[in-house]
Residue, then its C-alpha position, 0 to 999 in steps of 0.5 A: x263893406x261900405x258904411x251904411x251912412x254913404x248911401x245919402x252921398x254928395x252925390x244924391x245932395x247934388x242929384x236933389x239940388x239938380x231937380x228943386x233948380x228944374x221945378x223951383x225958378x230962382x233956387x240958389x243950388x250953389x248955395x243949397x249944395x255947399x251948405x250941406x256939403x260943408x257938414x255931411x262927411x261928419x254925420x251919420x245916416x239919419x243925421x245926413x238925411x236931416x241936414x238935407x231936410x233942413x236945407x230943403x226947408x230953408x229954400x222951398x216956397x213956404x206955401x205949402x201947396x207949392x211945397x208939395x207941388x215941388x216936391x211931388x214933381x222931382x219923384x222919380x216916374x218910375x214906382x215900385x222899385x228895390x229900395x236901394x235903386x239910386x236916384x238919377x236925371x229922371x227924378x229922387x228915389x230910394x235914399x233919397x226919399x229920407x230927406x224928402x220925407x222928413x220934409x213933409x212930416x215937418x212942415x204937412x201936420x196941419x193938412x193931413x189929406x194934402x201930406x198923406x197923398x204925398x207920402x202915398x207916393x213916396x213910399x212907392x219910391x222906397x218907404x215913408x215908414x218913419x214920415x207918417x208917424x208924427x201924423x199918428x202921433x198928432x191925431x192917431x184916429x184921423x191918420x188911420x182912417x185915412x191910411x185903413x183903404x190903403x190895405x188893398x192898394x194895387x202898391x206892395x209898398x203902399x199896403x206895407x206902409x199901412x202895417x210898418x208905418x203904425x208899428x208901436x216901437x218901429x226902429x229908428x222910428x218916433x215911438x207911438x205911446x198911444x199905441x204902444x199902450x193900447x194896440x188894437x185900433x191896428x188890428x184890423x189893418x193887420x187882420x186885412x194884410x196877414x194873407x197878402x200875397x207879398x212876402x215883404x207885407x206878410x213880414x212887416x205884419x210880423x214884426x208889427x205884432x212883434x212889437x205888440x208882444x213887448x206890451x202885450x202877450x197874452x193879446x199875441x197869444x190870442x192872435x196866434x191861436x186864432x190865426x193859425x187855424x187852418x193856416x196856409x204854410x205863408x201865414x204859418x210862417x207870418x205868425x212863427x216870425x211874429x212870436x218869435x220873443x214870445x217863443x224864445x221866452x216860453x210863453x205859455x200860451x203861446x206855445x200853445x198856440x204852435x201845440x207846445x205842451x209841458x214836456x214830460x221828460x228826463x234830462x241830464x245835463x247840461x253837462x260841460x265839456x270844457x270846464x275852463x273855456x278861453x276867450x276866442x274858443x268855445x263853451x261845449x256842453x252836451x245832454x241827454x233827453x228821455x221821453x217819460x211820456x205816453x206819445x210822441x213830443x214836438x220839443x223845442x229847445x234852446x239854451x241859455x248862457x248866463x253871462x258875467x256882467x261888470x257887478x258880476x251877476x248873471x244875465x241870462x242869453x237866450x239862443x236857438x237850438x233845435x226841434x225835434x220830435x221824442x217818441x216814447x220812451x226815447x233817449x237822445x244824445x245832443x252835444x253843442x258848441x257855442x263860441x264865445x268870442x268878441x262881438x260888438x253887442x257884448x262885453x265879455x267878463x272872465x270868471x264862472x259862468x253858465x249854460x242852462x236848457x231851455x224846453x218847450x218854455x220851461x227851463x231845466x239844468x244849470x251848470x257853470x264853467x269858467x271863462x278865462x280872458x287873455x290878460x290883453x283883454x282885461 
């Protein structure tokens, strides 16, 4: 697979320099070209699009209205398109939006209504997610009030900037602490896009609530709750993805809000079915669940592996396993295999380990096995 940092490649650099030289008389391309060219193998995806930035803020006019003028001319006529659709002899879309972007983040703070306008229809080309949020950062209620309209703009991508460019913790993104502290000045853009009729918006106010939850759960809950009732199948979905922490975690209120009361069971096990498991093979284990309730349960279970950690304490994994529905009285049989192998989000330590159940939120069971590393590995 290609590396992910080739998407802003010479290629684009030289697609750029060739729409500034169409709009700006007297652009030294050449020297605007080779400047970044010199520097971009080295870095990585951000980092690439920054040099762009810099190079593109050395050379456009100062004025900012010019700026803008300029940079609005070299957009590609062509708006509401896959983010990775690349840039061409009509104008910069896609990747190519990163660097512009960050072109009118850095130089547009001090007049809000002229950058806006101008990130309003980059974003159409791919998104300005991460380009309105030095905005919010500056003056969050005069962002807003400008960015709130946008939740019935006729662009799927313009109502998707709304929730996705507010997000409190966004990825990659600059990490908003007004927000991250205090949520609610977004809720009713959230309220007015969890029906929208775009799966790519609906999935942003997921994860948009997602964030909130890191901060504030017990607020999530009580979205949850409210937002379910008489829900439509695409908002269920919305709100499952955007609990998804909180379920995995077993917040109670929130498995409320999907009816995910206590369990009333019988468990044995986690019973381990390889003792000893080998680096590269996989942790076995199985359970049996009995019904000591009156009715029929809705369960969810996961389960957790306490890794070894280099102090050599257990840090607990949570990982998904299944749903399902236990009649009265009723006695299921579940057995699964967990592979534990290399992955780059883990460093693996040998010696006792664990696997726990985790049901409904509440946890039960607690038996240990023994991770053998190959002496390669140590």
């Amino acid at each position: 697979m290609e590396p992910f940092k080739n998407n802003i490649s010479p290629d684009l650099v030289r697609c750029i320099g060739l729409h500034v030289a169409r709009h700006l008389d007297g652009f030294d391309r050449s020297a605007f070209e080779a400047e970044i060219l010199a520097e971009l193998d080295a870095l990585e995806l951000k980092q690439r699009a920054a040099l762009i930035a810099d190079g593109l803020d050395k050379h456009l006019p100062d004025d900012l209205s010019h700026r803008f003028d300029i940079l609005e001319k070299m957009l590609h006529p062509m708006t509401e398109v896959a983010f990775d659709r690349g840039s061409d002899a009509h104008g910069i879309r896609g990747w190519g939006m990163m660097a512009l972007g960050m072109v009118v983040s850095k130089s547009g703070l001090a007049d809000f209504e002229a950058s806006f306008a101008l990130l309003k229809e980059m974003t159409k080309r791919a998104t300005a997610e991460f380009d309105v949020r030095p905005f919010l950062d500056k003056d969050q209620d005069r962002a807003l009030a400008i960015m709130a309209p946008w939740v019935t703009d006729d662009s799927v991508h313009v109502r998707r900037l709304v929730s996705e460019g507010t997000r409190p913790r966004l990825p990659w993104g600059l990490r908003l602490k007004k927000l991250v502290a205090d949520p609610t000045p977004t809720l009713p853009l959230l309220e007015a896009l969890k029906d929208d009729p775009e799966d790519y918006v609906r999935r942003s106010v997921a994860n948009h609530l997602n964030d909130i939850a890191k901060d504030h759960p017990d607020l999530v809950a009580e979205i949850a709750t409210r937002w379910l009732k008489d829900a439509d199948r695409n908002r269920e979905k919305l709100v499952r993805h955007a609990c998804r922490s909180l379920i995995k975690q077993g917040h109670p209120a929130t498995l409320e809000a999907f009816g995910l009361n206590p369990p009333e069971i019988h468990l044995d096990g986690p019973v381990i079915t390889t003792e000893k498991v080998d680096y590269g093979s996989a942790l076995g284990f199985r359970i049996d669940l009995t019904s000591t309730g009156k009715a029929p349960q809705e369960l969810v279970l996961d389960y957790l592996v306490h890794f070894k950690k280099a102090n050599g304490s257990l840090a607990p994994k949570v990982f998904k396993w299944t749903k399902l529905t236990l009649a009265p009285g009723e006695t299921l049989s579940l057995s699964r295999d967990h592979a534990i192998r290399p992955i780059t989000t883990r460093v693996y330590y040998g010696g006792t380990q664990a696997v726990s159940l985790r049901i409904n939120g509440r946890d039960f069971g607690f038996s240990e096995f023994e991770l053998v590393m190959d002496k390669a590995t140590v």
